[in-house]
C-alpha positions as CSV (number, residue, x, y, z in Angstrom):
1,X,0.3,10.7,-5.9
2,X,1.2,13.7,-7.8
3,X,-1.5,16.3,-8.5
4,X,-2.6,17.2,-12.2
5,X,-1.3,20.5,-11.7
6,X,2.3,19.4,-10.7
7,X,2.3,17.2,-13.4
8,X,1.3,19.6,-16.1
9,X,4.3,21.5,-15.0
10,X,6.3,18.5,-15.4
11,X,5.5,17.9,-18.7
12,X,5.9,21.4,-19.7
13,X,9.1,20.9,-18.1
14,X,10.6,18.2,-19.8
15,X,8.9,19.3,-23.3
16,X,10.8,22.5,-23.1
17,X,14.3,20.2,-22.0
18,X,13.1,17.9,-25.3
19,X,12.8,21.0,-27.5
20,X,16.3,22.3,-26.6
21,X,17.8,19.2,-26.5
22,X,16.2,19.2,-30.5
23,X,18.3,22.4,-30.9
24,X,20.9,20.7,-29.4
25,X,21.3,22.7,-26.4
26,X,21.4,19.6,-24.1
27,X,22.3,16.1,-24.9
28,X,20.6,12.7,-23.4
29,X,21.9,13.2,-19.8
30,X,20.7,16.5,-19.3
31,X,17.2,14.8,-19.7
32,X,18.2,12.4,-17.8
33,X,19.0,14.4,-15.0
34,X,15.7,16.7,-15.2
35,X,14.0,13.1,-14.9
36,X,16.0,12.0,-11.5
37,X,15.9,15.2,-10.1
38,X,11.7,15.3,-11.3
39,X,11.6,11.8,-9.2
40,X,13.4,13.1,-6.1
41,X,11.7,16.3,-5.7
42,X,8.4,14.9,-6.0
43,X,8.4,12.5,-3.4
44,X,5.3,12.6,-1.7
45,X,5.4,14.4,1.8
46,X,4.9,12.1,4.7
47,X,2.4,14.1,7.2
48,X,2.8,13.7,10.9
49,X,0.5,11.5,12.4
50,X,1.3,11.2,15.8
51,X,3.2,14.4,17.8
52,X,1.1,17.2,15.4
53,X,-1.2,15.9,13.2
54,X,-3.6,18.8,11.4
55,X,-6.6,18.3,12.9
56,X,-4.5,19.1,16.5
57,X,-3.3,22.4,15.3
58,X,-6.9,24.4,14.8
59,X,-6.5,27.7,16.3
60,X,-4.4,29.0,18.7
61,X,-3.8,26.1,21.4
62,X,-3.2,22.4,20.8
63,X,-6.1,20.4,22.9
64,X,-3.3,18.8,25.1
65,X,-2.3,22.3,26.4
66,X,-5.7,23.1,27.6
67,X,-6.3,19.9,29.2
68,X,-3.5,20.1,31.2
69,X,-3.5,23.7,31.8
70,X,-7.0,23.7,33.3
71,X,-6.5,20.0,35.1
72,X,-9.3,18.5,33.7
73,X,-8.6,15.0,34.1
74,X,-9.2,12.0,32.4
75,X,-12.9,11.8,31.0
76,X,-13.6,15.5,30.8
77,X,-10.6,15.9,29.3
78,X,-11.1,13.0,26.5
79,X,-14.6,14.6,26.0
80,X,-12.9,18.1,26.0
81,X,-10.3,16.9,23.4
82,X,-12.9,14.9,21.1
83,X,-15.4,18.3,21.1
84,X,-12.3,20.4,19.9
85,X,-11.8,18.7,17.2
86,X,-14.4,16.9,15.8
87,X,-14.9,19.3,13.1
88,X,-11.5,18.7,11.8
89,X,-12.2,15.0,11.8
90,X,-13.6,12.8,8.7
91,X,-16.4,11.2,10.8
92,X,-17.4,14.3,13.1
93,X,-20.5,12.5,14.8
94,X,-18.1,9.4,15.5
95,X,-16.2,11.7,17.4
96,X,-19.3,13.4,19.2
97,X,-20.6,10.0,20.2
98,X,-17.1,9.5,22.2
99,X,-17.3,12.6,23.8
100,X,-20.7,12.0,24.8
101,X,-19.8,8.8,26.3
102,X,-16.5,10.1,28.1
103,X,-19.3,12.9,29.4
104,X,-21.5,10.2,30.6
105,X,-19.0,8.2,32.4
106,X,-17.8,11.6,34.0
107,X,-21.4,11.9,35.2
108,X,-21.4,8.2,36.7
109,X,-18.1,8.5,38.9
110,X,-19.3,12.1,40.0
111,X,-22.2,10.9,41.2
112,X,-20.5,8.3,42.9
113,X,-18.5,10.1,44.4
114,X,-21.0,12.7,45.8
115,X,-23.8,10.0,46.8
């Protein structure tokens, strides 16, 4: 969807090519042309949604990079990775709630492990 702004500018755009096409200073396919080239340049912009999405670029590391740099394995690094960037996210305490249970299940197998 194009934003009111861009599409003020359009119409100032194409009134201007209207007025000097009144003046006859461009004929119909001029117009025409503004209008295709309008269409094509405001397609809308497809954002990445599954290498870089934004809310994994916040600061100066990705989450991935830390995870594996410090070799945190699988449930601290899921709670690790859902702390980061809960703040960036449209349901933050959705996102807390996961972390909390990838925390909790971290807790379980520990103690397992250690008796």
């Amino acid at each position: 969807m194009t934003s009111p702004k861009v599409a003020a500018k359009t119409y100032e755009r194409i009134n201007r090519i209207s007025s000097m096409q009144q003046l006859d200073l461009f004929d119909n396919s001029d117009l025409e042309g503004l209008a295709r080239w309008e269409s094509q340049r405001n397609t809308p912009v497809v954002k990445e949604t599954v290498n870089h999405p934004d809310h994994y670029n916040q600061g100066k590391f990705e989450v991935i990079d830390v995870i594996e740099d410090w070799n945190l394995g699988f449930e601290a690094g899921n709670a690790v990775k859902y702390i980061a960037r809960y703040k960036h996210k449209e349901k933050p305490v959705e996102d807390l709630k996961k972390a909390r249970w990838y925390i909790d299940r971290l807790i379980q197998r520990v103690e397992r492990e250690n008796g």
